[in-house]
C-alpha positions as CSV (number, residue, x, y, z in Angstrom):
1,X,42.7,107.8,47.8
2,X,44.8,107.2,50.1
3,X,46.2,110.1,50.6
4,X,43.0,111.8,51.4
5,X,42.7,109.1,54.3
6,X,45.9,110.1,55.5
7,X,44.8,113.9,55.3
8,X,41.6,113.1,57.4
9,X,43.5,111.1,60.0
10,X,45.8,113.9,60.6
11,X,43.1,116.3,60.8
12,X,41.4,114.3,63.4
13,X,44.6,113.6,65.5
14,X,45.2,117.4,65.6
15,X,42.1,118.0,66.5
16,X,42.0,115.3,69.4
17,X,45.4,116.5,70.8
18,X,44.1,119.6,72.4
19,X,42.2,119.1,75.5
20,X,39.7,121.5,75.8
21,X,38.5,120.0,72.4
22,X,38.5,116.4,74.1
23,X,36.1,118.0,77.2
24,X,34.1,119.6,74.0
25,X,33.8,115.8,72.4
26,X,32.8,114.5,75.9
27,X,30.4,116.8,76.5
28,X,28.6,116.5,72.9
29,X,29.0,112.4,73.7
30,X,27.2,113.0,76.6
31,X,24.3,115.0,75.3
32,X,24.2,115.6,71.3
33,X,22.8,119.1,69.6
34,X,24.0,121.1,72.6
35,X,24.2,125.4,71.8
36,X,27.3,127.2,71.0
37,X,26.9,128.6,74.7
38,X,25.6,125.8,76.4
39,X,28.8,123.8,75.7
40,X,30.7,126.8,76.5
41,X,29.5,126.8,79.6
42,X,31.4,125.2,81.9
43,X,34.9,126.4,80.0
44,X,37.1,128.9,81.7
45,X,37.5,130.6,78.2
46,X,35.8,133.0,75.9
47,X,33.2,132.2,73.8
48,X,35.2,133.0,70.8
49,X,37.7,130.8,71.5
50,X,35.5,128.2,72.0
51,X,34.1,128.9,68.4
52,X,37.6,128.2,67.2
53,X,38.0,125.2,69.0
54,X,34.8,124.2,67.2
55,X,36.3,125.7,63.5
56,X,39.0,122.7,64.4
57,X,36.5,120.0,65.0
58,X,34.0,120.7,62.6
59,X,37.5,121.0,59.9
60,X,38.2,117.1,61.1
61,X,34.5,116.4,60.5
62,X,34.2,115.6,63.4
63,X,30.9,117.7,64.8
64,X,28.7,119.1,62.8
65,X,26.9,122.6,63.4
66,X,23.1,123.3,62.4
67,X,21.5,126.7,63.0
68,X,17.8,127.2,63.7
69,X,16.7,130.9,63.8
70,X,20.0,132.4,65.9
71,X,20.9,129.1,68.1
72,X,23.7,127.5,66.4
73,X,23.7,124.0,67.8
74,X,26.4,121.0,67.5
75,X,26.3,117.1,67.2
76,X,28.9,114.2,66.7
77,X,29.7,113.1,63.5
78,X,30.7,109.2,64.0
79,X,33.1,109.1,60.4
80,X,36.4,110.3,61.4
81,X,36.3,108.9,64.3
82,X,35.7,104.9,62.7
83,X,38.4,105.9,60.6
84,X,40.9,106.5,63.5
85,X,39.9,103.4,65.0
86,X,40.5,101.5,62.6
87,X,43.7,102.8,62.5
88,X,44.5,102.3,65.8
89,X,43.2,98.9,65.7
90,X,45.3,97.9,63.1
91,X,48.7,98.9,65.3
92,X,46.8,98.0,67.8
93,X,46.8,94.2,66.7
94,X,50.2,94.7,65.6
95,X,51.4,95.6,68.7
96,X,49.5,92.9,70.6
97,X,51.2,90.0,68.8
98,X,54.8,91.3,69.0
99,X,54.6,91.8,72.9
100,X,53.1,88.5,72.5
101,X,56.2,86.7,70.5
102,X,58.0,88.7,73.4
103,X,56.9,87.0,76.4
104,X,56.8,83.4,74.7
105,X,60.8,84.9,74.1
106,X,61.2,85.8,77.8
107,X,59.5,83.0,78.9
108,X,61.3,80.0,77.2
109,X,63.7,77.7,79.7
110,X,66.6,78.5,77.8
111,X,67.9,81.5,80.1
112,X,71.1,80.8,82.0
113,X,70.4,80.7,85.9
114,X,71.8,84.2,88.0
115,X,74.7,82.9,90.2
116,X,73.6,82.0,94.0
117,X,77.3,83.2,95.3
118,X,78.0,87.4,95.1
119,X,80.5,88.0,92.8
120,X,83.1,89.9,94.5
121,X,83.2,93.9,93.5
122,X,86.1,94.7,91.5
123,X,88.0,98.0,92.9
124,X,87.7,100.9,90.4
125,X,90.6,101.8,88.6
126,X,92.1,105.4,89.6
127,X,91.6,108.7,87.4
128,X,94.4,111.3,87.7
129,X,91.9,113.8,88.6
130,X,94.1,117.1,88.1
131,X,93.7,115.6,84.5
132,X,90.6,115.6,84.3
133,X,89.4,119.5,85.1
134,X,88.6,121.2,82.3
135,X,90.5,124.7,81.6
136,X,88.2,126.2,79.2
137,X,87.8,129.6,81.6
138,X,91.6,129.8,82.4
139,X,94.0,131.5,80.0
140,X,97.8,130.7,79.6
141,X,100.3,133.2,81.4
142,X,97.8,133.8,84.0
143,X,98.5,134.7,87.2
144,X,97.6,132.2,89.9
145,X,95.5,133.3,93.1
146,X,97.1,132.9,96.5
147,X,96.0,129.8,98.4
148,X,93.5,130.7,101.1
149,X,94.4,131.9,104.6
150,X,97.5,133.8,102.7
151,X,98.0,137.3,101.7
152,X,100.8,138.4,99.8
153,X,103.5,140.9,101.1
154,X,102.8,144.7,99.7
């Protein structure tokens, strides 16, 4: 059983990760049993992808599509989405009371008090820095260039 739950919750967290299916949601939240094309409407796709985007929700249960004659309309489905909410609120809750045992932490007297004098800066100590190039691109027995501003005598 609860395996199936898990199955249905990842289901309907796929499906809510995309946007364009989140504006789909929105739109049906605003006004339920809207056509195919009406909620394509506003979308800057096609209307095929759009019907995939609705294959995805209506796989998560989470709309369900009703035809009448040749309008194919869609509406919320409220299941999957109680489901993931009580999901969340369960982590949710969890979550609440460790940040709560947190700031009763942070917030005990028991902290030691910053300094009200600088503390002087200690000087860094020095790198050989010829040491510390990396020869990866040079190979042994190479010849070295001439400095800059020098040519060598033909």
């Amino acid at each position: 059983m609860v395996k199936y739950q898990d199955e249905t919750l990842d289901r309907t967290f796929a499906a809510l990760s995309d946007p364009t299916r989140r504006a789909l949601l929105a739109r049906l939240g605003k006004q339920d049993g809207l056509s195919v094309s009406e909620l394509a409407a506003p979308f800057p796709v096609s209307l095929p992808a759009i019907m995939k985007h609705l294959d995805v929700l209506t796989d998560a249960g989470l709309i369900v599509r009703e035809k009448t004659g040749r309008t194919v309309s869609c509406r919320l489905t409220a299941q999957p989405m109680e489901q993931a909410m009580n999901w969340l609120s369960r982590y949710a809750q969890f979550w609440s009371e460790s940040f709560d045992r947190l700031a009763a932490f942070v917030e005990e007297d028991k902290w030691p008090t910053l300094p009200s004098t600088p503390i002087p800066a200690q000087p860094l100590p020095q790198r050989n820095v010829q040491a510390s190039h990396s020869r990866a691109g040079s190979a042994p027995g190479r010849k070295k260039s001439t400095p800059p501003g020098r040519r060598p005598r033909s």
